[in-house]
PDB file of N, CA, C, O and CB in Angstrom:
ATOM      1  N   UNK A   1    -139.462 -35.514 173.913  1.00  0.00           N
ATOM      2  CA  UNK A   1    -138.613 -36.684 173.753  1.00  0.00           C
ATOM      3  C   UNK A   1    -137.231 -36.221 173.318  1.00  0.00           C
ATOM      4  O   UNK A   1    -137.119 -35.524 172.309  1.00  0.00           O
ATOM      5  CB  UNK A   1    -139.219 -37.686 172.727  1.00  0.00           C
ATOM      6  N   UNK A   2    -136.063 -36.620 174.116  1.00  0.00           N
ATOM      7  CA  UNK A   2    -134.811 -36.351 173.391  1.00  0.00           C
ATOM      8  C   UNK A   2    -134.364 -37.385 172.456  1.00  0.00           C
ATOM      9  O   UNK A   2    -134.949 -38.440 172.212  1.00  0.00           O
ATOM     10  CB  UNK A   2    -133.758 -36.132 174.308  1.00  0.00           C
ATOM     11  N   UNK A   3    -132.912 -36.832 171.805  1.00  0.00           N
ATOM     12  CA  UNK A   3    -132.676 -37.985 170.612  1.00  0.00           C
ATOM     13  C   UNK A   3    -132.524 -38.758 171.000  1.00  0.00           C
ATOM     14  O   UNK A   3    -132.952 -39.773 170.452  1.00  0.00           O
ATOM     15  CB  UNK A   3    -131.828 -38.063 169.729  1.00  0.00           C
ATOM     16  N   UNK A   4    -131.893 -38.833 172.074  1.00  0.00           N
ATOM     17  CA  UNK A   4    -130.877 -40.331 172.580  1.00  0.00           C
ATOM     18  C   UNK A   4    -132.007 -41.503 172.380  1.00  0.00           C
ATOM     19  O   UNK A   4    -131.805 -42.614 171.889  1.00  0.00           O
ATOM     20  CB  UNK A   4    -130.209 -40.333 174.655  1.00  0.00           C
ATOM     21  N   UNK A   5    -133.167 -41.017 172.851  1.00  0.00           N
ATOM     22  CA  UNK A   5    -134.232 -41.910 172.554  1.00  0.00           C
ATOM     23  C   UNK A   5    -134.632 -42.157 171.550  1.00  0.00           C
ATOM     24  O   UNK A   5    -135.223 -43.236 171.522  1.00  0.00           O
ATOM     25  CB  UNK A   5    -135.101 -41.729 172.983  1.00  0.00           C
ATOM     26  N   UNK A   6    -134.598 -41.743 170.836  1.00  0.00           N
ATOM     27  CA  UNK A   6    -134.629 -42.294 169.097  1.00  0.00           C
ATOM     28  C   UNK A   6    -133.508 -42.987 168.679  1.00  0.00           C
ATOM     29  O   UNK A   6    -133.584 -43.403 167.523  1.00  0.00           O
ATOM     30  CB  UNK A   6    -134.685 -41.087 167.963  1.00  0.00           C
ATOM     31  N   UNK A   7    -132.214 -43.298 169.445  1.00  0.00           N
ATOM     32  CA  UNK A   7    -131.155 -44.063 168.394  1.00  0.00           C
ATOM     33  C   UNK A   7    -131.862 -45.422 168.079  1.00  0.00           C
ATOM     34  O   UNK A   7    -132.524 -46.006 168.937  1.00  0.00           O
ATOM     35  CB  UNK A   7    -129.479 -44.390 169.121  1.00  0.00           C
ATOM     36  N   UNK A   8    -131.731 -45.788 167.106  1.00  0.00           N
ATOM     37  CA  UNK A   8    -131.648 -47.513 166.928  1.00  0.00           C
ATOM     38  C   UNK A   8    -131.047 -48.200 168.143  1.00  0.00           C
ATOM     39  O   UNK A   8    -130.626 -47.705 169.188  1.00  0.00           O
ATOM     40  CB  UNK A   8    -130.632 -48.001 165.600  1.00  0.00           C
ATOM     41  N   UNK A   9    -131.131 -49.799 167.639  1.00  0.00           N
ATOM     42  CA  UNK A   9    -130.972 -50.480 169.096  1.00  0.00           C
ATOM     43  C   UNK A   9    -129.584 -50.461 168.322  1.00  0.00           C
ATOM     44  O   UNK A   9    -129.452 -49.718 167.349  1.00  0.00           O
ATOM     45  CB  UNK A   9    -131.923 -52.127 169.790  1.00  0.00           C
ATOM     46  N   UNK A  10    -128.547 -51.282 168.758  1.00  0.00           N
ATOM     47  CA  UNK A  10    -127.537 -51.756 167.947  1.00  0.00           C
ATOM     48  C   UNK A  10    -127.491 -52.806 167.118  1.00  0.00           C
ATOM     49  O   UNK A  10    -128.263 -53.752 167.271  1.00  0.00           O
ATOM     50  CB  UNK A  10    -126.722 -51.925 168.539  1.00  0.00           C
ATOM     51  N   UNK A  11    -126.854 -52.780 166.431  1.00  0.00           N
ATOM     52  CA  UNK A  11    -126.677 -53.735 165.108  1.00  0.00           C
ATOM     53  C   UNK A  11    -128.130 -52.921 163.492  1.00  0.00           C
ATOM     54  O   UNK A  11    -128.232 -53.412 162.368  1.00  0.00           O
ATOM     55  CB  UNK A  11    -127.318 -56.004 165.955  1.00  0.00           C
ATOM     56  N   UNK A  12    -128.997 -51.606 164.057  1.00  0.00           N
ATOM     57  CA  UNK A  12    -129.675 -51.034 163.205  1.00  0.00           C
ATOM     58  C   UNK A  12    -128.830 -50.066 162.698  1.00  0.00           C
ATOM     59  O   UNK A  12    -129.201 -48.984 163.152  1.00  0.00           O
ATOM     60  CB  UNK A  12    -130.828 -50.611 163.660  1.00  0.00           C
ATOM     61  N   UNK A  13    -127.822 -49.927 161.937  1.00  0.00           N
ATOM     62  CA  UNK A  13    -127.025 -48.478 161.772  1.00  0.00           C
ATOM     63  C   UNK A  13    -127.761 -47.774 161.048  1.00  0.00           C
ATOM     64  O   UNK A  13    -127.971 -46.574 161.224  1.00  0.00           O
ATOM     65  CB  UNK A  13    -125.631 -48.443 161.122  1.00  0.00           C
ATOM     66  N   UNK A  14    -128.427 -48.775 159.769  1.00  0.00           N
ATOM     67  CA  UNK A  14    -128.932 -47.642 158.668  1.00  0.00           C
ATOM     68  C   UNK A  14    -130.325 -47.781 158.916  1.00  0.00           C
ATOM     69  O   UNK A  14    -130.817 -48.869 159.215  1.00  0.00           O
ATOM     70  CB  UNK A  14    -128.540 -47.891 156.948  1.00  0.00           C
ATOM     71  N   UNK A  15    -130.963 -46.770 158.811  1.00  0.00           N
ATOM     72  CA  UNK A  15    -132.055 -45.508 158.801  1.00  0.00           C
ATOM     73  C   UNK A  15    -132.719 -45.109 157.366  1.00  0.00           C
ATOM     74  O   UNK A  15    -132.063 -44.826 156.363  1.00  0.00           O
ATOM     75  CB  UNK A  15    -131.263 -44.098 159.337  1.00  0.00           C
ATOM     76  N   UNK A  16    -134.168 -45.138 157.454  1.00  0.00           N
ATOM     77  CA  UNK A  16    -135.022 -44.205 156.423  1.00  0.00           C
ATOM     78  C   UNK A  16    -134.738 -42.700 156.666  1.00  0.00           C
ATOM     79  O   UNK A  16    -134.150 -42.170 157.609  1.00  0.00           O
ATOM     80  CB  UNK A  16    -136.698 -44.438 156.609  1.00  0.00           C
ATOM     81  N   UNK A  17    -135.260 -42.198 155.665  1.00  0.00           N
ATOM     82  CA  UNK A  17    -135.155 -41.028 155.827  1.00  0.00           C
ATOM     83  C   UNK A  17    -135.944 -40.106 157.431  1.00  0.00           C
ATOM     84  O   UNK A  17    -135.656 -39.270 158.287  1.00  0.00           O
ATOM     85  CB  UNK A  17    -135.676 -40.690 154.458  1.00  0.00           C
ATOM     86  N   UNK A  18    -136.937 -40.910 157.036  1.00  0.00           N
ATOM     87  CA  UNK A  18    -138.258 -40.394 158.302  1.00  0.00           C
ATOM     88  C   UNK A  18    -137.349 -40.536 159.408  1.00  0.00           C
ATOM     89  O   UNK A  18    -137.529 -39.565 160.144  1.00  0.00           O
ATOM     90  CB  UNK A  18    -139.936 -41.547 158.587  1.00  0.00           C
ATOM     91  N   UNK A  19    -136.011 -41.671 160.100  1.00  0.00           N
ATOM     92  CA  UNK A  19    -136.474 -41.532 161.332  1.00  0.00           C
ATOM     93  C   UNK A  19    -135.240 -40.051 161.537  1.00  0.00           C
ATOM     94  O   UNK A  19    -135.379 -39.257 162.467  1.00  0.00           O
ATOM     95  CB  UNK A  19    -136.357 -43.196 162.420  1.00  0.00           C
ATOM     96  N   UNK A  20    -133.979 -39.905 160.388  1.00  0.00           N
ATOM     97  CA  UNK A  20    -133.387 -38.687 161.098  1.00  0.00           C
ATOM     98  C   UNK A  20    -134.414 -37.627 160.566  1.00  0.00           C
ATOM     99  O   UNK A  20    -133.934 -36.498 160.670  1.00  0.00           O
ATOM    100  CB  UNK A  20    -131.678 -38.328 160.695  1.00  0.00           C
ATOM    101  N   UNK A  21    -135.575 -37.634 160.072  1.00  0.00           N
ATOM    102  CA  UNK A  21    -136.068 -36.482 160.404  1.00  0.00           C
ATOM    103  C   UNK A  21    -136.654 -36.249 161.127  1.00  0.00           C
ATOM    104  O   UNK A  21    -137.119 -35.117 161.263  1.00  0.00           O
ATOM    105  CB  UNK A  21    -136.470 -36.047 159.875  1.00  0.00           C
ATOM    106  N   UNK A  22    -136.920 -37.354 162.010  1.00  0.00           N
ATOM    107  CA  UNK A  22    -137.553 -37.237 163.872  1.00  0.00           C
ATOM    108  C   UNK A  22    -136.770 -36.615 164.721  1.00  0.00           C
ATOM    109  O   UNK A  22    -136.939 -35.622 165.428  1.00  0.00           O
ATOM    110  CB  UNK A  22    -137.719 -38.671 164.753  1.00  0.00           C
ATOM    111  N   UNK A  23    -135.409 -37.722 164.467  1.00  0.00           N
ATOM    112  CA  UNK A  23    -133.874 -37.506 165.066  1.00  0.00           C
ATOM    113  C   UNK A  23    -133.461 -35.577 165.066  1.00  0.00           C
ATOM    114  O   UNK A  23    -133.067 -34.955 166.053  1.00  0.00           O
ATOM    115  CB  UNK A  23    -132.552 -38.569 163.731  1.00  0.00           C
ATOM    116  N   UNK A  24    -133.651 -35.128 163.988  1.00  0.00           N
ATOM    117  CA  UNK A  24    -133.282 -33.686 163.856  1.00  0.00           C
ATOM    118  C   UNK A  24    -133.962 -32.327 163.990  1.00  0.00           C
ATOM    119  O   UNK A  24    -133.568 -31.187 164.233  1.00  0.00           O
ATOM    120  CB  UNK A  24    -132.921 -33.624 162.846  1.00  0.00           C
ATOM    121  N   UNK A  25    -135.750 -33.193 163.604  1.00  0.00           N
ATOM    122  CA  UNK A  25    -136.625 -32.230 163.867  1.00  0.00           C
ATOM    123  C   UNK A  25    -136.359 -31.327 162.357  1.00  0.00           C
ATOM    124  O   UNK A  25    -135.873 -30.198 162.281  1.00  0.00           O
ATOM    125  CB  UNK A  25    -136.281 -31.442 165.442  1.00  0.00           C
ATOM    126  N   UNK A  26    -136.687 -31.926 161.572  1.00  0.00           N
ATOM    127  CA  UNK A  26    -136.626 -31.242 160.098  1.00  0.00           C
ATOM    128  C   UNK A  26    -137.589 -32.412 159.368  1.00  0.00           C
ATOM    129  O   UNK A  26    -138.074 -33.406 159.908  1.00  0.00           O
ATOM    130  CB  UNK A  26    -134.775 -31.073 159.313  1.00  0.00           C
ATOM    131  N   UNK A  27    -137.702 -32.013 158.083  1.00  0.00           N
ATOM    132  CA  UNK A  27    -138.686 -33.445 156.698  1.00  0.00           C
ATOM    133  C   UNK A  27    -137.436 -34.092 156.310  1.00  0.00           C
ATOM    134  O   UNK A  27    -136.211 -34.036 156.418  1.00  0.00           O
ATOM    135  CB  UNK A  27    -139.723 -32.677 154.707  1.00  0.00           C
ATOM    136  N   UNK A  28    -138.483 -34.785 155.763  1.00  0.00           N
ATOM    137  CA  UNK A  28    -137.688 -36.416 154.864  1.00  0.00           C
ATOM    138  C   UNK A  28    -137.192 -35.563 153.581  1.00  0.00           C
ATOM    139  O   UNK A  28    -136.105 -35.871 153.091  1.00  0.00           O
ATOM    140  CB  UNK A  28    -139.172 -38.138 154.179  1.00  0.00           C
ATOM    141  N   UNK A  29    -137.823 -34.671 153.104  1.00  0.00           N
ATOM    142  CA  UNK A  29    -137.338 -33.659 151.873  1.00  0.00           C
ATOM    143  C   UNK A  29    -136.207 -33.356 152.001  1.00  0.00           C
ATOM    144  O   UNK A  29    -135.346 -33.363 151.121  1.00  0.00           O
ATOM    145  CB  UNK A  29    -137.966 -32.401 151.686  1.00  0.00           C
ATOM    146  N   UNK A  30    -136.031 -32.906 153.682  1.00  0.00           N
ATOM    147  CA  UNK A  30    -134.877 -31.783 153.726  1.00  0.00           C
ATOM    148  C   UNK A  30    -133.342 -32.952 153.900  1.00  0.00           C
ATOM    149  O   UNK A  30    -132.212 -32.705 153.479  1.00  0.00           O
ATOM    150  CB  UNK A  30    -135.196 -30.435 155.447  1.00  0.00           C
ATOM    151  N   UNK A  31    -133.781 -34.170 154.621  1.00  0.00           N
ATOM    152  CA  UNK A  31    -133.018 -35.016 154.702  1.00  0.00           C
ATOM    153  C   UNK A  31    -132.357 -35.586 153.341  1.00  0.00           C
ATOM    154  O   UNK A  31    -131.150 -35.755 153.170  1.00  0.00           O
ATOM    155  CB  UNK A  31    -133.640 -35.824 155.411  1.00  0.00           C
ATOM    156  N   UNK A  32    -133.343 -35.839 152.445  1.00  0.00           N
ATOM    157  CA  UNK A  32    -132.793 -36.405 151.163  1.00  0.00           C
ATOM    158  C   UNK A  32    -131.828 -35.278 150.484  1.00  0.00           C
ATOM    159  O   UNK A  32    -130.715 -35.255 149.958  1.00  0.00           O
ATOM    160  CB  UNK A  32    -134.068 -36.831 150.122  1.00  0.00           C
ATOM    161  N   UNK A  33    -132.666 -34.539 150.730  1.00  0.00           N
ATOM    162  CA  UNK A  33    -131.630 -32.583 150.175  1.00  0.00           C
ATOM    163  C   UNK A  33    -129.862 -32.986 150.669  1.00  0.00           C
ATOM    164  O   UNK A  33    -128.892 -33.245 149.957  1.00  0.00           O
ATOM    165  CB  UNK A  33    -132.429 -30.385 151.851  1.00  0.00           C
ATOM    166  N   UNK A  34    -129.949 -32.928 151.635  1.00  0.00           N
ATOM    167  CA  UNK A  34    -128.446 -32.981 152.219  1.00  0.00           C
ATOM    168  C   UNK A  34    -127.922 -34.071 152.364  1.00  0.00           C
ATOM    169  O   UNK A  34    -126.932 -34.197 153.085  1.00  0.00           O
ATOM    170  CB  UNK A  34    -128.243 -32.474 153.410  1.00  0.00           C
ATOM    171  N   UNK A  35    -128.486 -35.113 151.694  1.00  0.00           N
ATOM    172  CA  UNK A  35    -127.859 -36.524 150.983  1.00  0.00           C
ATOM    173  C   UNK A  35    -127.131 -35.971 149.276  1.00  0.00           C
ATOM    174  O   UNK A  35    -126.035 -35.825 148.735  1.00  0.00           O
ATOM    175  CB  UNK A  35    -129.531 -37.946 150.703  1.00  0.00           C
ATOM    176  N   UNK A  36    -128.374 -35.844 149.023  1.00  0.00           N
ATOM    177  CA  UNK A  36    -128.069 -35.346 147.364  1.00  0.00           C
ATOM    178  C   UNK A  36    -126.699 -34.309 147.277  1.00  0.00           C
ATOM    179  O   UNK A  36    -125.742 -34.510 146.528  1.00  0.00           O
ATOM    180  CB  UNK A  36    -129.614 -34.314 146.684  1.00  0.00           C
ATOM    181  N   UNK A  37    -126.841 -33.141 148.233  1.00  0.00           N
ATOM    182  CA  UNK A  37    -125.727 -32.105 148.475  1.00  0.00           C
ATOM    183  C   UNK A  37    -124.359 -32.804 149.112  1.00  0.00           C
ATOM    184  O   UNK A  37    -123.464 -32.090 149.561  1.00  0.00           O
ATOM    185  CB  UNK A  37    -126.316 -30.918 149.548  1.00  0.00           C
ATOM    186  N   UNK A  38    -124.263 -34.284 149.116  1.00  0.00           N
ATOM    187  CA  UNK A  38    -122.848 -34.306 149.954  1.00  0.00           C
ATOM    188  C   UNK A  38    -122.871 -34.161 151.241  1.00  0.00           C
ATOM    189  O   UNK A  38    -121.909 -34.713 151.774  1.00  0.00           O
ATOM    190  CB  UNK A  38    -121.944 -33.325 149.614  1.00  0.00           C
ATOM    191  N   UNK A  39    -123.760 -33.510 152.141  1.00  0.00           N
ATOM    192  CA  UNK A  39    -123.986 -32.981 153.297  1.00  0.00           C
ATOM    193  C   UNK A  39    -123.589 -34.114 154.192  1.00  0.00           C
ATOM    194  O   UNK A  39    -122.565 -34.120 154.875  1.00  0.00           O
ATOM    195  CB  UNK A  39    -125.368 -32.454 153.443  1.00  0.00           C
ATOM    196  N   UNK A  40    -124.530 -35.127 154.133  1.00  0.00           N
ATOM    197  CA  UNK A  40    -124.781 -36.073 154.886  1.00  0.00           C
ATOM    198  C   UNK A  40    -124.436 -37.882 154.282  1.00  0.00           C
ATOM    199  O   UNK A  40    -125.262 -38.366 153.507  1.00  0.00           O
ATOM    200  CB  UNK A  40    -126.239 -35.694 155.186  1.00  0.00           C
ATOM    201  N   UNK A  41    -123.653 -38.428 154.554  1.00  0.00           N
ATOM    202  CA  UNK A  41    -123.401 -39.600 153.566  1.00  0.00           C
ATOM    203  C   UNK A  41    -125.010 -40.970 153.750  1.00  0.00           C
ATOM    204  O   UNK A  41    -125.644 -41.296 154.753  1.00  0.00           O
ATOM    205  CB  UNK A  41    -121.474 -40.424 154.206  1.00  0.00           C
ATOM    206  N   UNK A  42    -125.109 -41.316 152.625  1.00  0.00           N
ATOM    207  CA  UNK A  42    -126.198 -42.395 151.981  1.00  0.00           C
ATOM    208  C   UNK A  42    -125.978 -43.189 151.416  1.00  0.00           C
ATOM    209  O   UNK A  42    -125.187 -42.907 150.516  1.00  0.00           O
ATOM    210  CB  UNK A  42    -126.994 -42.138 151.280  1.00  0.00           C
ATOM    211  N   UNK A  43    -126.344 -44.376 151.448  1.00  0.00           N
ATOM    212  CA  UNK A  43    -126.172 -45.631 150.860  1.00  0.00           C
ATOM    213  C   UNK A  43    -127.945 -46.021 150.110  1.00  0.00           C
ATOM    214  O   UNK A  43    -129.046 -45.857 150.635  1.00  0.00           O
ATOM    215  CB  UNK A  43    -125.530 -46.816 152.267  1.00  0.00           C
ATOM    216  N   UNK A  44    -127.551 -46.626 148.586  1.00  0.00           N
ATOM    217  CA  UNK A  44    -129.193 -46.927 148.098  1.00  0.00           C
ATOM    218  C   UNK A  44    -128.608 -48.218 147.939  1.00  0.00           C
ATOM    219  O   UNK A  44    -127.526 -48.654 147.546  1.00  0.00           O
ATOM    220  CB  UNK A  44    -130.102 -46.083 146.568  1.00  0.00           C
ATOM    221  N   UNK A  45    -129.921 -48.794 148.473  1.00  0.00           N
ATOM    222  CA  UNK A  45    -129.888 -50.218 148.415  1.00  0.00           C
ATOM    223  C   UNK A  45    -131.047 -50.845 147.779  1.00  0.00           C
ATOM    224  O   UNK A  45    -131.916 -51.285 148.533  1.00  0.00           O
ATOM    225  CB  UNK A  45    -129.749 -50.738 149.699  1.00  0.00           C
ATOM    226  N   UNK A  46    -131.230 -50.979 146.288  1.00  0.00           N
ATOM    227  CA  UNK A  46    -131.906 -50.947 145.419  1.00  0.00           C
ATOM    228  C   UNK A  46    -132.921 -49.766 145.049  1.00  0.00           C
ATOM    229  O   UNK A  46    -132.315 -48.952 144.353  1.00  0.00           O
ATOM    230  CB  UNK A  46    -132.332 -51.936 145.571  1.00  0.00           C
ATOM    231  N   UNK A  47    -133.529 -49.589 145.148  1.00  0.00           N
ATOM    232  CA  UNK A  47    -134.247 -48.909 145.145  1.00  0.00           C
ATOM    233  C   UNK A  47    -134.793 -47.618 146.357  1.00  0.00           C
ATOM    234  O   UNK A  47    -135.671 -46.766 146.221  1.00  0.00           O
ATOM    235  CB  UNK A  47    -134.842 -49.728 144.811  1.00  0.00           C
ATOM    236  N   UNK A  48    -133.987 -47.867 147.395  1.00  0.00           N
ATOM    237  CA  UNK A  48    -133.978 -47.160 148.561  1.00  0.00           C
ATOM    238  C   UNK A  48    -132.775 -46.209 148.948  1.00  0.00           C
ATOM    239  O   UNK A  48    -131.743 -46.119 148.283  1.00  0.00           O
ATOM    240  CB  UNK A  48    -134.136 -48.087 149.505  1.00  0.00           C
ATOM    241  N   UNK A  49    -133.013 -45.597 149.970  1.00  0.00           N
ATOM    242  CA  UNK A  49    -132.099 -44.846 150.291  1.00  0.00           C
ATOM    243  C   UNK A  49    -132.329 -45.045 152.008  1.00  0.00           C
ATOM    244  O   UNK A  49    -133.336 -45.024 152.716  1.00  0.00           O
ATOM    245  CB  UNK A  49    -132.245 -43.354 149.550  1.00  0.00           C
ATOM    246  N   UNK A  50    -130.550 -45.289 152.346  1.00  0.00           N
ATOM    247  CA  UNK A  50    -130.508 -45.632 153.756  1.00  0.00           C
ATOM    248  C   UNK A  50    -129.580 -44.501 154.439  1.00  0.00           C
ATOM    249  O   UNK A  50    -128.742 -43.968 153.713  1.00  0.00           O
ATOM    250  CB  UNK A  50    -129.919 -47.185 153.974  1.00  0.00           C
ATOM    251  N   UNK A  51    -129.672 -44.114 155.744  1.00  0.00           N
ATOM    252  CA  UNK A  51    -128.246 -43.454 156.152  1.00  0.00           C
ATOM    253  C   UNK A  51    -127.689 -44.252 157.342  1.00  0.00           C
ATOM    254  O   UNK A  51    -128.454 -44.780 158.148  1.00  0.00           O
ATOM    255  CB  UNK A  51    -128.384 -41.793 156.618  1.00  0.00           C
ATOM    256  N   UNK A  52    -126.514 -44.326 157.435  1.00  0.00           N
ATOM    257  CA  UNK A  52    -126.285 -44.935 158.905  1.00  0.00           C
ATOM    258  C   UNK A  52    -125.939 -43.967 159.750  1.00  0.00           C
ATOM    259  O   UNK A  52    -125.150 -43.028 159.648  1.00  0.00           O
ATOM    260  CB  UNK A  52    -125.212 -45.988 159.032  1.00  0.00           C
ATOM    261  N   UNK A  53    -126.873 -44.451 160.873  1.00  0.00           N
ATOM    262  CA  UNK A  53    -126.841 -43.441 162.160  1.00  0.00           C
ATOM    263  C   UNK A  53    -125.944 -42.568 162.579  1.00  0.00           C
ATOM    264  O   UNK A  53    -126.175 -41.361 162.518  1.00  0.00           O
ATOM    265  CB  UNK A  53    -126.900 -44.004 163.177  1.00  0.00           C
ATOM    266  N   UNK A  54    -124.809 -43.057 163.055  1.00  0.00           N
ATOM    267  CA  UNK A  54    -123.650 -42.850 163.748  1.00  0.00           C
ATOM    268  C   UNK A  54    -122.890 -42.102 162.631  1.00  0.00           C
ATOM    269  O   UNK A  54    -122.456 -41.007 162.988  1.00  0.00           O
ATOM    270  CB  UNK A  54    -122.965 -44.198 164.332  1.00  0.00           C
ATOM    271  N   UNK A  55    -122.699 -42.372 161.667  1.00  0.00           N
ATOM    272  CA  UNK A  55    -121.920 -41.264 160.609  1.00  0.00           C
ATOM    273  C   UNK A  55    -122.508 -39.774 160.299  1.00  0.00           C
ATOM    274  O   UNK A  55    -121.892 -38.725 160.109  1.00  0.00           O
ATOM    275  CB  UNK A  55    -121.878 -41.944 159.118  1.00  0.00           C
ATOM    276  N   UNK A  56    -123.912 -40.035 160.314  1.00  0.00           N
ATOM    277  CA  UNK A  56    -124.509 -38.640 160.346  1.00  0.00           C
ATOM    278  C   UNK A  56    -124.393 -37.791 161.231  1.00  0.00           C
ATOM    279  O   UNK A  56    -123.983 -36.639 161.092  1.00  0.00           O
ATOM    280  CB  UNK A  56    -125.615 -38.617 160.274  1.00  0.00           C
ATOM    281  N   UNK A  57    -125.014 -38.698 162.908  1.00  0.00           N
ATOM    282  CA  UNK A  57    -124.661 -37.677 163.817  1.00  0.00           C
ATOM    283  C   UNK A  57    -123.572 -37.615 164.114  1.00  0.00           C
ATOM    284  O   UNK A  57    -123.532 -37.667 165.344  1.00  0.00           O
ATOM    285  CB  UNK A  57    -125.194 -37.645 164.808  1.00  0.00           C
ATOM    286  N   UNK A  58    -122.278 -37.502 163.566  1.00  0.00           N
ATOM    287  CA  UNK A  58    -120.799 -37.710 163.631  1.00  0.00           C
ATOM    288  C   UNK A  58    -120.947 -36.478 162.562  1.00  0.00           C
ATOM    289  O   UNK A  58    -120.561 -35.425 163.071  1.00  0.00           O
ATOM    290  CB  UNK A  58    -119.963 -39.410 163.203  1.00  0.00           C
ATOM    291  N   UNK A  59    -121.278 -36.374 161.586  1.00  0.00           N
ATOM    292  CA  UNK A  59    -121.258 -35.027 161.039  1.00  0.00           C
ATOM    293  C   UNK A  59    -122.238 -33.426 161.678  1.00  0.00           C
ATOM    294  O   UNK A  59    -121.762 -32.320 161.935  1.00  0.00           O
ATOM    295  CB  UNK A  59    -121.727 -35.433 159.596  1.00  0.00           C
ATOM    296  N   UNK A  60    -123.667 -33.882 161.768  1.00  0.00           N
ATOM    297  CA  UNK A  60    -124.345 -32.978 162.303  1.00  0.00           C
ATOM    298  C   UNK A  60    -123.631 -32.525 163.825  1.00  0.00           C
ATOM    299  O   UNK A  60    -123.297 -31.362 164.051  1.00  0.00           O
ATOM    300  CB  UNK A  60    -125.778 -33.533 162.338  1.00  0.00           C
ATOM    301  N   UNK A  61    -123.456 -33.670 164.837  1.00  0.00           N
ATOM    302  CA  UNK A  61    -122.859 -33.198 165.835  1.00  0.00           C
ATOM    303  C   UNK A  61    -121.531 -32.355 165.707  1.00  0.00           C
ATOM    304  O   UNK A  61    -121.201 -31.439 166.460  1.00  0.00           O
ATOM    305  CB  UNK A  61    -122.713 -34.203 166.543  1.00  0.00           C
ATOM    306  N   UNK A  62    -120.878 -32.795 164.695  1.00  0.00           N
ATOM    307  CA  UNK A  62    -119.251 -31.942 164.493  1.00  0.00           C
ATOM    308  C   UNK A  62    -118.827 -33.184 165.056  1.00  0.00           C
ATOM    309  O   UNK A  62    -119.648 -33.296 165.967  1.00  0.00           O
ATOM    310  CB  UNK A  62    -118.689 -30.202 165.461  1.00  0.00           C
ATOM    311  N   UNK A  63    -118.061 -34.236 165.126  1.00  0.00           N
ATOM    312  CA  UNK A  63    -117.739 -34.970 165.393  1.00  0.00           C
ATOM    313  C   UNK A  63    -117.596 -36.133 164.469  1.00  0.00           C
ATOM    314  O   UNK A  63    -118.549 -36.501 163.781  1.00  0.00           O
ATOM    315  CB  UNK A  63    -118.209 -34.953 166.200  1.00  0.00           C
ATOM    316  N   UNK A  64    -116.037 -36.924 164.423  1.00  0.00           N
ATOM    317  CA  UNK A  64    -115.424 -37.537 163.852  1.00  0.00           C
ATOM    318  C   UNK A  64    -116.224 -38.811 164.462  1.00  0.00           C
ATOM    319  O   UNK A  64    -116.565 -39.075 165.615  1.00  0.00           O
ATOM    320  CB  UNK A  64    -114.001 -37.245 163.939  1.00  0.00           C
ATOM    321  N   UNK A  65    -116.412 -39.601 163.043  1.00  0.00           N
ATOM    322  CA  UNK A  65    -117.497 -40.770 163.051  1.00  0.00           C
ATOM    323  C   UNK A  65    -116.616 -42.080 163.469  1.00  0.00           C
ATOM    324  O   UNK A  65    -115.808 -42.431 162.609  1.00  0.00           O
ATOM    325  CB  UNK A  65    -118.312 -40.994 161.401  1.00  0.00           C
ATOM    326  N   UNK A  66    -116.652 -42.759 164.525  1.00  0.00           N
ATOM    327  CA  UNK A  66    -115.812 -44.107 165.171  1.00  0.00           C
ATOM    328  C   UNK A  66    -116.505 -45.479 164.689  1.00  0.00           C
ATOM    329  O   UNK A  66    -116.046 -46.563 165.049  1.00  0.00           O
ATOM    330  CB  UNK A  66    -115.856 -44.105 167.016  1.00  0.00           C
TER     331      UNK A  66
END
């Protein structure tokens, strides 16, 4: 399966941890890791932790987030 097939539909930006670790092929560990490090930007929304799609792979890809 490629990623493209994993994006959300639109209007889903933010994401659990689990699905960019489908998206990247790494754990939910390693994902929260490079939240905590600055790596990757996160939003907690009570008690959770969200990422939005498009800003991440705007960083992982090298690419400026629109």
């Amino acid at each position: 399966m490629n990623a493209t097939a994993l994006l959300p539909s639109p209007g889903q930006g933010f994401v659990k941890a689990k699905f960019l670790a489908k998206l990247y092929d790494t754990t939910e560990p390693t994902i929260y890791k490079w939240a905590r490090e600055g790596k990757i930007p996160s939003v907690r929304f009570q008690d959770t932790i969200r990422f939005d799609v498009a800003a991440v792979r705007a960083i992982i890809e090298g690419r400026d987030a629109k």
